[in-house]
N, C-alpha and C positions, 0 to 999 in steps of 0.2 A: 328500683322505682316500681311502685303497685300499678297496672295495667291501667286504674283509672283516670292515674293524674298524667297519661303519659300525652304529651303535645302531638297534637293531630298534624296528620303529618304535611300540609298546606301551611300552616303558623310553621313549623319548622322549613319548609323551604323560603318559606319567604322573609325569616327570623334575620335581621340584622348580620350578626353576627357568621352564620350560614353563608349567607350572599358574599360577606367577605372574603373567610377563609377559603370558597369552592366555585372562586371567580377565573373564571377564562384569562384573564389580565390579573396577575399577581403580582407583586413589589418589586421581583428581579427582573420583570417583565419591562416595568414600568422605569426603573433604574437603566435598564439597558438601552431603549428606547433616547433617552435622556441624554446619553454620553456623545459627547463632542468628540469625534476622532481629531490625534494633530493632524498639520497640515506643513509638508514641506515648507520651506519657508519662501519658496519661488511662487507658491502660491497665494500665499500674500500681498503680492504687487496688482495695481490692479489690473494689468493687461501682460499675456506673453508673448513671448516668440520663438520659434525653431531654432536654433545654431547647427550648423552640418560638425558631424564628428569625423571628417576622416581621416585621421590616426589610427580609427578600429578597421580591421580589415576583414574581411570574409575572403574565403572560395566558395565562388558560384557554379553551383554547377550549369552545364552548357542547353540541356533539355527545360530549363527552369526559364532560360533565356529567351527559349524557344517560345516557350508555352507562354509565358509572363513577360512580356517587351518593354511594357509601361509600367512597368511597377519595378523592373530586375535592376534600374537603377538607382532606385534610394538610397540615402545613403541614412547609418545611424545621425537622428536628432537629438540634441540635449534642449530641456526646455530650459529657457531664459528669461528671465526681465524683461519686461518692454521699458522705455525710455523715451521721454515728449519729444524726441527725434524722430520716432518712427508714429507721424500720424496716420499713414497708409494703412499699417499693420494695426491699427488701434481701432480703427475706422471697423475694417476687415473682423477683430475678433469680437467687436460689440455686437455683431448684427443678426439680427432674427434668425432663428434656425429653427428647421425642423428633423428627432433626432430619432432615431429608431435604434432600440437594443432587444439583446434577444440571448437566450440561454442553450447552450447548445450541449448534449451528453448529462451525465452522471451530477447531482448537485454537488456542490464544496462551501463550505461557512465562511460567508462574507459576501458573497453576492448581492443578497442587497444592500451593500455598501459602496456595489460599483455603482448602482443606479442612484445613491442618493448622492455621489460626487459627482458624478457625470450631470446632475438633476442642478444642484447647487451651484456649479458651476456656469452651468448653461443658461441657469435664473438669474444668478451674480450678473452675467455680463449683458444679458437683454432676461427683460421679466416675459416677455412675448414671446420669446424661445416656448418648442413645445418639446415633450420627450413621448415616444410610443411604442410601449412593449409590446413584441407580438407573444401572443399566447402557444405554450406547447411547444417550444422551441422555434427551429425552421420550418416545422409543419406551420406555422402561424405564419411564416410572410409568404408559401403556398397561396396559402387558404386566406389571404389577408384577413387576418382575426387578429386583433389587437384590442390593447386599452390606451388610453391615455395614464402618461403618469402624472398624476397631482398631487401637491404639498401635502394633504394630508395621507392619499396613499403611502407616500415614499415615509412620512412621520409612524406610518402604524407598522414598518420594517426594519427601521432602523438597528442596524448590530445585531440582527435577528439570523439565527441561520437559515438554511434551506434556500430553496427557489421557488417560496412559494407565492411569491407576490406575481408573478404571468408564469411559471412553472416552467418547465424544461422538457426536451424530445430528442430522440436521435435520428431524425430524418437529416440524410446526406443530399444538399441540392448537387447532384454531380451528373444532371442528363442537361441538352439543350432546354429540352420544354420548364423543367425547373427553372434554368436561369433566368427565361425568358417571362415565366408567374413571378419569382422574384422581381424582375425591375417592371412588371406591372403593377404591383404592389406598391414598390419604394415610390412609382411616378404619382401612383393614384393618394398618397399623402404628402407628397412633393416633398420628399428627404430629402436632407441636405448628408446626410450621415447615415452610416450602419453602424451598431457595435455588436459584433459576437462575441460571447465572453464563452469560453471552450478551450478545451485540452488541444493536442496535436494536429487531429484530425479537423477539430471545429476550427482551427487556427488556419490548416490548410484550404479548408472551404473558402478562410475571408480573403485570400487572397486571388483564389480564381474568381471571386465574387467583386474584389477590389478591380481586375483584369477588365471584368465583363463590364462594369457600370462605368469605370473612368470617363468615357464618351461622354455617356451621360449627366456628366457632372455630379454623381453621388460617392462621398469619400467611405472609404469600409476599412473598421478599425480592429484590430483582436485582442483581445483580452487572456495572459495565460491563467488557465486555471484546471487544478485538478489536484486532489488529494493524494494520488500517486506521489506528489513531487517528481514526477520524471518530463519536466518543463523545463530546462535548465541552457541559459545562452551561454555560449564562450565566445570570443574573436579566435581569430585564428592564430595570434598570439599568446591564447590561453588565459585573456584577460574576463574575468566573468561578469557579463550585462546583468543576468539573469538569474539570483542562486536558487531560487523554489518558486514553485506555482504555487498560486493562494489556494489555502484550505490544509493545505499540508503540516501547519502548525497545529491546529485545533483536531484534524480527524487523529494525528498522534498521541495529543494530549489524552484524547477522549478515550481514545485505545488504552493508552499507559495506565491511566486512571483505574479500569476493569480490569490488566492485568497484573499491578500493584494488587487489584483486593483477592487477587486469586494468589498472587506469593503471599498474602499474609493468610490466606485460607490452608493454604498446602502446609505451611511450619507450622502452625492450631493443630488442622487434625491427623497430620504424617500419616495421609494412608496414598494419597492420589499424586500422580503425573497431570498439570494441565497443562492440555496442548491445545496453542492458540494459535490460529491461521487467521494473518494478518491481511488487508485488503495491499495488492501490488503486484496487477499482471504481468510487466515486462520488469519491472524494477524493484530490488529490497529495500528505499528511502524510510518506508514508514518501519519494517522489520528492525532495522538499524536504529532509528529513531527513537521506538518504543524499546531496545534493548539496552540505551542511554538514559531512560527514564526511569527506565524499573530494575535496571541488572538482573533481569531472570537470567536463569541458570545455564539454558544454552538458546541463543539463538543460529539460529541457520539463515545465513547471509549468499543469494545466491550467486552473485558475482563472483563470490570469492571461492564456490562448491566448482565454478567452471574453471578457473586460475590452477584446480590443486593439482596435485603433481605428488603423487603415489610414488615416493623416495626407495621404500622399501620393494617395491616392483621394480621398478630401474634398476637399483641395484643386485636383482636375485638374476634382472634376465643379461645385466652387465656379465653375471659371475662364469653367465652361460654362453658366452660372447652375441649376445642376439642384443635388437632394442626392442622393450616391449611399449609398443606404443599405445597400446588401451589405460597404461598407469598415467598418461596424460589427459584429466580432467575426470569426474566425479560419475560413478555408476551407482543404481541406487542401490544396490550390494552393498555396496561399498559404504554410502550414507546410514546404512542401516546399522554398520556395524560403528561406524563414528555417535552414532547416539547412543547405541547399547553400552559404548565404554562409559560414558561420563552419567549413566542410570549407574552403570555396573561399580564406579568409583565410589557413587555419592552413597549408594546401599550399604557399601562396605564401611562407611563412616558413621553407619546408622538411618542413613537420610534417604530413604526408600518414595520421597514422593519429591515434589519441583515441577518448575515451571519453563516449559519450553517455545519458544514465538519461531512460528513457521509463516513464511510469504507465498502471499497465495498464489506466484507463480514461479515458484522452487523448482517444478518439474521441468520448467523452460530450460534450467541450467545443468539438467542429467542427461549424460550421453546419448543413452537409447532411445531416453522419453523424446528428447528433440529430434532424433530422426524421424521417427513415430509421428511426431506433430506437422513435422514439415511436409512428408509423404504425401500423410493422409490426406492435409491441406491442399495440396498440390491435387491430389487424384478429384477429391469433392467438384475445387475449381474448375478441373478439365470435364469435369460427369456435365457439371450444371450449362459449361460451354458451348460443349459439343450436342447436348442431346436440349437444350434451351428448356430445360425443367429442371424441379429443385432434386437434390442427389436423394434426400433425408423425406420429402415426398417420396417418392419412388422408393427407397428401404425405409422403410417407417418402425421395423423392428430391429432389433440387433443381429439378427438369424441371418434375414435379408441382407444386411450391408457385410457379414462376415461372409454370405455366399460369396456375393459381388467381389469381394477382394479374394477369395480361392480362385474365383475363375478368371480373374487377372494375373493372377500370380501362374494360372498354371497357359495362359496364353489363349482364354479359349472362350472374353470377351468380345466387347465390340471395339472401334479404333482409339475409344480412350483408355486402350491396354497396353503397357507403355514397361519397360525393365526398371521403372521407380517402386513397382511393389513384385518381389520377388520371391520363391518359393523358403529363403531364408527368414526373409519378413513374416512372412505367414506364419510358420511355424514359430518364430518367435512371440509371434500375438496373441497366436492360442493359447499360450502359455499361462498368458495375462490373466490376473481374474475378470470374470463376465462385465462385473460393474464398472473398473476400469476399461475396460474395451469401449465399452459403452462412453465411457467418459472420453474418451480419446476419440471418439468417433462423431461427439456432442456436436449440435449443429454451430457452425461458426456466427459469430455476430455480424453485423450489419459491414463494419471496414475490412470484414474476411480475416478477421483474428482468433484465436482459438480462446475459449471459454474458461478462463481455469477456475474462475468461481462456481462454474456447473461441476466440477470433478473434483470430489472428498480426496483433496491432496494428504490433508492428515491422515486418512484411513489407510489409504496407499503405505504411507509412509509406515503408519507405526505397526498395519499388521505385520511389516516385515522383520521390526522390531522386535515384535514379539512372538514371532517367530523363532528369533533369534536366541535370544533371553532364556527362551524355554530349551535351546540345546545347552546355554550355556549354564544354566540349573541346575542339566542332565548332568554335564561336567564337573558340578560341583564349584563352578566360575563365580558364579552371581550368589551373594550369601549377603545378607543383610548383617553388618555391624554390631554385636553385642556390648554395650555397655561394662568397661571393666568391671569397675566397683560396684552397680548394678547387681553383677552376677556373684561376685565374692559375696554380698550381702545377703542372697538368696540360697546361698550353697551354705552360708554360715547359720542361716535361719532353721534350716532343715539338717543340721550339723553333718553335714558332709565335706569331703576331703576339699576345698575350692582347689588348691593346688594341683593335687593326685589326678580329679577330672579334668584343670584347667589343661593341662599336658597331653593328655589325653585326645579333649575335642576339639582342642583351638591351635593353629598352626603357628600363632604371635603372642602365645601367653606369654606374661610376663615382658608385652612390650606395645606399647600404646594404650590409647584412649576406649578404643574400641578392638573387641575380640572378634577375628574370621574363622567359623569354623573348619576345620580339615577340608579339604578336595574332594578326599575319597567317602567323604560322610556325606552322604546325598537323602539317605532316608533311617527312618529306627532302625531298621536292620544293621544296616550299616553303622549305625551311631551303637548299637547294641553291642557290635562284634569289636567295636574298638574300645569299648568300655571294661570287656569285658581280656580284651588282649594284654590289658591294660593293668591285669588284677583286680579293679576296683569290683568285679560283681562275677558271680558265680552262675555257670550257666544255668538257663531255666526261671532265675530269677528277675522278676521285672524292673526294668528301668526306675532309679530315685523320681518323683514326680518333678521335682526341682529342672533334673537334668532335660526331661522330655520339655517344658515348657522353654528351656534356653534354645535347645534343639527348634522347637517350633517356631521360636520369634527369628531362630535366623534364616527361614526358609522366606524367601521375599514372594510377592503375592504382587503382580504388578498389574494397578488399578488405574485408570487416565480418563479422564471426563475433557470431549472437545469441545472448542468454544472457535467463532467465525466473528471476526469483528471487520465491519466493512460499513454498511449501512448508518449503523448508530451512529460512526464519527462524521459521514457526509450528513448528516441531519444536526449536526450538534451547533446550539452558538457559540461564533466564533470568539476567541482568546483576543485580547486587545491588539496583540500582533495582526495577526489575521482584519480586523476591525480597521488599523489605523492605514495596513496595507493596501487593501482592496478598496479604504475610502479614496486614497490616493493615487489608486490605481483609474478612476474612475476620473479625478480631476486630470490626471494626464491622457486621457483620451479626451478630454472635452478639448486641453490645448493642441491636443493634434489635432482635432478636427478647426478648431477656430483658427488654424494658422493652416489651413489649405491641406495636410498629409491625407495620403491615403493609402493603404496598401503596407501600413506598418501595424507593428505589434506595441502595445500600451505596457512598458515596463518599468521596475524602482530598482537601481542599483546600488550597488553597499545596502541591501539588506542584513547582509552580515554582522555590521558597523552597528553604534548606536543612531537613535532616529535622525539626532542634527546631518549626520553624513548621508543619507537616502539622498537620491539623486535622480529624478524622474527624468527617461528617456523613450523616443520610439525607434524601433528595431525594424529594418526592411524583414517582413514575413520571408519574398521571396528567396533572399539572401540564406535563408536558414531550410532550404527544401531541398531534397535531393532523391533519386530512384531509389527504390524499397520494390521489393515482392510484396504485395498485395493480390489477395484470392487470384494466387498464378501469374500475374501478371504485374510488370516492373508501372508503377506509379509513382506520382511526385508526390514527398510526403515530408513533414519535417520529423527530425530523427528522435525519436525518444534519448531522455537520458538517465544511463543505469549508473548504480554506485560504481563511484571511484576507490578501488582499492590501494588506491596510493595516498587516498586523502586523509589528513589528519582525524576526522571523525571514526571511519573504517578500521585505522592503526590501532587508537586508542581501544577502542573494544575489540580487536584481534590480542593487543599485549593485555588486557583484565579477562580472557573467557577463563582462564583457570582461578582466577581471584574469585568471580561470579559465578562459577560452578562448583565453588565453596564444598570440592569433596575430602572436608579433611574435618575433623572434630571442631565445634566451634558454630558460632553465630551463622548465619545467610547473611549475603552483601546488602538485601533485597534493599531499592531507595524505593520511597514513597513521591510521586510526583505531587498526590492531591488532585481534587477536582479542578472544570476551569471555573478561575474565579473574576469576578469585574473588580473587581476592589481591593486595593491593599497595594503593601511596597515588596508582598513576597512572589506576586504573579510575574510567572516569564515574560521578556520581552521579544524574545527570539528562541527559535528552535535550537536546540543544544547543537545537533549535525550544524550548522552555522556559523554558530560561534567557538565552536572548535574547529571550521575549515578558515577561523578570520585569523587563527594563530599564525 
C-alpha cells in the first residue's frame, strides 16, 4: 500500500471491524459466560435437607477434641429432598441470609463457579439473600474490605478461571486479635455464613473460625480446592468422600496441552531433552496425570522414588552377610543414574532427544534432600523462637547462614545449638552446589513449609545427569543409534566396503535396526586405529569422509531446554468438569448453610462416576485434622494426600514406562490430549487418574 492512501490511524482504531477482532470480550468469552453448568439432581427440588450419614466412620484425633468441642462432633451430611412434611425445615431454608465468601492461597479454575452456585442458590431460595466477597482473601475480613455480589457481577465470571472477581491472599487468621477483627467484621454485615474456599490449610482456618464464631450464631463452611489434587477424603473404611480438589482437572489439562506440543517439537527437531517441572509440592497428582495425558517418555513419580528398594544393593550386601540399609529408598545418585539409563537406551535406538515431567516437589522424596529439609526447617523454627527475629533477616546472605550452621555444627553457637546439625551435616552441605544451598536454605512460606518452587529442582537434577553422561561418553556407554540402511547407503555412495567397516566400528553389525558403535571407539583416534587394525586403511592415511561423519553422528551431544508449568494452569479456564464441579460445589454449601451446618467441608462424591452418580455431601472439617510439625512445632492440620502406589492410575503407568519410553526403533507413544475445549462430544469429563481409580 503507497504511504498515501494508508488509513490514519484514528479511522483504523475506531474501524468496525478492528473493534471487533481486538475486543476485551471475544466469542469464547462470550460462549463461556453463557453455559449453564448441570445440576445434581437433588438440586432440583425446591428445598433441602441434611440426612446424618453414620455408616462413615472417622478417627478423631484426641487434641482436635480438645481444641474443637463444638464442631468435633459432626457427623458426615448427605444433602436430600425436602418433602411438604417438613414445613419447619422449608420455613428455615427460605429465609433471608446474609453470606460472606472469601478466597484463601493460590488461585484454581472454577472459583467463580463456587460463588455463582452459592449466589444462585441463595437468590433461588430468598431474592433478599445478599452474598459479600471480602477482597484479598482473609486480609479482607481483617480489614473488612469487601463487595457485594450482584447478578450482573457473578454474570461477567461466569466458567471464567482465576480469582479474579475479589482476588485471593495468604494471610493466616491464627492469633487472638485476628479472630477477634474477623467476627467484628462478620457482626458489622450481620452474617449468617462464611465460606472459604481453600486448600489444607485454608480448610483448617474454617474450622477454628467455625470453633470461634459458633456462639455467635455465624455458620463457616470450606470449600476444597487446589490444583495440587492433594485434597482427598477417605473414611476410615477406605471409602472415598472426596477423590480431588477442584482445579486439578483444568491446571493438568492445561499442563498436558504444553507438554504434548513439546513431544511433538522434540520428534521434529531430534536434537533436545525437554525437562518439564511440574506444579506439586508435597504430592506427584498432576505429574501422574500429565504423564496419562501425554505419555512423555519418562516421568518421575515421587511416591514411588521413596517406595524403591535398590534389589541389586540388598543383594551385593546379602552376599556379604551384612543389610545394607541406605538401598531402602531413592538417593539422588541413584536418580541420576535411573534417568541417564532410559537418555542412554533411547540414544542407542537413535532417539537422542524426549520428554521428561519432573514434580516440583521430587526432592521431598530423596533421602538426603529430606533430612536436609527437615533440619534446616527445624533450626530456622528454633532461630526465629528463641531469639523472636526472622532467621533470613539476620543472614540475609548465604555466607552468613552457612557461618551460622558451622558454628552450630561445631558447638560454639548460642542455646539454639542443638545435635540436629552436626559436623557430618556440614560437611555434607558444603559439598552441595552454592545455589542449591541457597535453595535449601530459601526462606519458608507463610504455614512454615519449604519452597520448592524457589529451588531449580530440574537444574539440581539433570546437572547430575550430566554429569553423568559425560563419564559414561568417556566409557564409550552412551553412543547415539546409527541408522542401518542409512549407513549401508552412505558407505555404498562413496564405494566403500559397508560390511569390511560395518565389523569394524559397530559392535551389532548385522543385527538390528540401529548400529552402536564399539565401546572402545570413543574419539578419531580410536576410530582410526580400529580402522586401520581392521586392514581397511593404511597408516598415515586419512579416514574415508563417509566413515568420520558416521563416526560423528554417533557421538551424542545432550541438549535440554527447561520449562516450569505452575501458574499458566492456575489461571487457565476451567474444563466443563472443573465448571460443572465447583458450580455444584457452591450449591452444596448454600444447603449447608440453609439447613443450620457449620464446621463442615462442602464436597461431591462419585466424582469418579459419571455426572448422574455425583452425590453432594458435607464432611465434619474437624473429623479430618490431626498433629503435624509445622515451623517446629506439632499443629492441628488436615493431612495432605500423596499418590497412591497401589492405585489403579499409579499401576497403569508404572506397567507402560517401558512402552512410553519407546527405546527401541519405531514411532513415540506420544498421546495428544488437545486444548481445553467448551464444546464438542470429544472434551473429557473427568480426569483420566479418576476414571482409572473407578475401575
Amino acid at each position: 500500500m503507497k504511504p498515501s492512501s494508508r488509513i490514519d490511524i484514528e479511522t483504523l482504531l475506531n474501524h468496525s471491524k478492528t473493534e471487533r477482532v481486538i475486543a476485551d470480550i471475544n466469542r469464547e468469552t462470550i460462549d463461556r459466560r453463557a453455559f449453564s453448568p448441570k445440576k445434581c439432581q437433588v438440586f432440583s427440588e425446591s428445598f433441602t435437607m441434611l440426612q446424618d450419614q453414620p455408616h462413615y466412620r472417622f478417627t478423631t484425633d484426641q487434641e482436635a477434641g480438645k481444641v474443637l468441642p463444638d464442631i468435633i462432633d459432626n457427623r458426615i451430611q448427605k444433602i436430600v429432598p425436602g418433602t411438604g412434611e417438613h414445613q419447619q425445615e422449608q420455613k428455615r431454608y427460605v429465609k433471608q441470609r446474609n453470606i460472606g465468601i472469601v478466597f484463601s492461597g493460590g488461585p484454581a479454575p472454577g472459583g467463580h463457579n463456587v460463588i455463582a452456585g452459592i449466589f444462585d442458590a441463595a437468590k433461588t431460595a430468598n431474592p433478599d439473600s445478599r452474598l459479600y466477597g471480602f477482597i484479598l482473601g482473609p486480609e479482607g475480613i481483617l480489614d473488612n474490605a469487601y463487595v457485594e455480589i450482584t447478578e450482573s457481577l457473578v454474570d461477567a465470571y461466569r466458567n471464567l478461571g482465576g480469582f479474579t472477581m475479589i482476588k485471593t491472599g495468604r494471610t493466616k487468621i491464627d492469633t487472638r486479635k485476628k479472630m477477634d477483627l474477623s467476627r467484628a467484621t462478620c457482626k458489622a454485615l450481620n452474617l449468617d455464613a462464611l465460606v472459604i474456599v481453600g486448600g489444607d490449610d485454608s480448610n483448617t482456618n474454617a474450622a477454628f473460625l467455625a470453633q470461634e464464631l459458633k456462639a455467635d450464631g455465624i455458620q463457616v463452611i470450606g470449600i476444597p480446592k487446589t490444583i495440587d489434587g492433594d485434597i482427598q477424603v477417605k473414611t476410615e473404611d477406605d471409602e472415598v468422600l472426596c477423590s480431588i480438589s477442584f482445579g486439578f482437572h483444568t491446571a493438568a489439562r492445561a499442563f498436558a496441552q504444553n507438554i504434548s506440543n513439546l513431544c511433538t517439537d522434540a520428534g521434529s527437531d531430534i536434537k533436545y531433552w525437554h525437562i518439564c517441572k511440574v506444579m506439586g509440592r508435597v504430592a506427584s497428582h498432576l505429574a501422574l496425570e500429565t504423564a496419562l495425558q501425554t505419555h512423555a517418555n519418562l516421568t518421575l513419580v515421587g511416591e514411588d522414588l521413596a517406595d524403591y528398594v535398590d534389589q541389586d544393593r540388598l543383594k551385593a550386601a546379602e552376599e556379604r552377610g551384612e543389610v545394607d540399609y541406605t538401598a531402602y529408598g531413592m538417593t539422588l545418585r541413584h536418580l541420576s543414574r535411573l534417568i541417564c539409563d532410559t537418555i542412554v537406551k533411547r540414544a542407542a535406538s537413535g532417539k537422542n532427544y524426549g520428554v521428561m515431567i519432573i514434580p516440583e516437589g521430587v526432592l521431598e522424596f530423596i533421602n538426603e534432600i529430606q533430612i536436609f529439609i527437615i533440619k534446616l526447617s527445624t533450626i530456622i523454627a528454633e532461630f526465629n523462637e528463641v531469639h523472636d527475629v526472622d532467621f533470613h533477616a539476620s543472614f540475609p546472605s548465604l555466607d552468613a547462614r552457612l557461618d551460622y550452621l558451622r558454628r552450630l555444627a561445631r558447638g560454639i553457637s548460642d542455646r539454639a545449638a542443638s545435635p540436629m546439625w552436626n559436623l557430618r551435616d556440614d560437611e555434607l552441605f558444603n559439598d552441595l552446589p552454592a545455589f542449591f544451598q541457597e535453595g535449601l536454605l530459601v526462606e519458608r512460606d507463610t504455614h512454615g513449609n519449604f519452597q520448592f518452587s524457589q529451588v531449580k529442582t530440574e537444574k539440581i537434577v539433570m546437572d547430575m545427569v550430566t554429569d553423568y553422561l559425560d563419564i559414561l561418553r568417556e566409557k564409550g556407554l552412551y553412543k547415539v543409534g546409527i541408522n542401518a540402511d542409512a549407513y549401508k547407503s552412505a558407505m555404498e555412495r562413496d564405494g566403500l566396503d559397508a560390511d569390511g567397516f560395518g565389523r569394524a566400528i559397530f559392535k551389532n553389525y548385522g543385527s538390528g535396526d540401529y548400529l552402536l558403535v564399539k565401546e572402545s571407539i570413543i574419539s578419531r583416534k580410536t576410530l582410526t586405529q580400529a580402522v586401520v587394525n581392521a586392514g581397511l586403511l593404511e597408516d598415515e592415511k586419512p579416514l574415508p569422509v563417509a566413515v568420520i561423519d558416521v563416526f560423528n553422528k554417533s557421538v551424542p551431544k545432550f541438549r535440554t531446554q527447561t520449562h516450569f508449568y505452575g501458574y499458566d494452569g492456575r489461571g487457565s479456564d476451567p474444563t466443563k468438569f472443573d465448571c460443572n464441579y465447583t458450580y455444584n460445589l457452591g450449591l452444596t454449601a448454600f444447603s449447608l448453610i440453609a439447613n443450620g451446618a457449620t464446621g463442615q467441608m462442602a464436597v461431591i462424591k462419585n466424582l469418579e462416576n459419571k455426572f448422574c452418580k455425583w452425590e453432594p455431601l458435607g464432611i465434619p472439617i474437624a473429623s479430618l485434622m490431626h498433629l503435624e510439625e509445622r515451623k517446629g512445632k506439632l499443629a492441628l492440620v488436615i493431612e495432605k494426600s500423596i499418590v497412591d502406589v497401589d492405585s489403579n492410575a499409579f499401576r497403569i503407568v508404572k506397567a507402560l514406562r517401558h512402552k512410553w519410553m519407546a527405546a527401541e526403533p519405531g514411532e513415540d507413544c506420544y498421546r495428544r490430549p488437545g486444548p481445553v475445549r467448551f464444546t464438542g462430544s470429544s472434551e473429557e469429563d473427568r480426569p483420566i487418574t479418576l476414571m482409572l481409580n473407578s475401575i
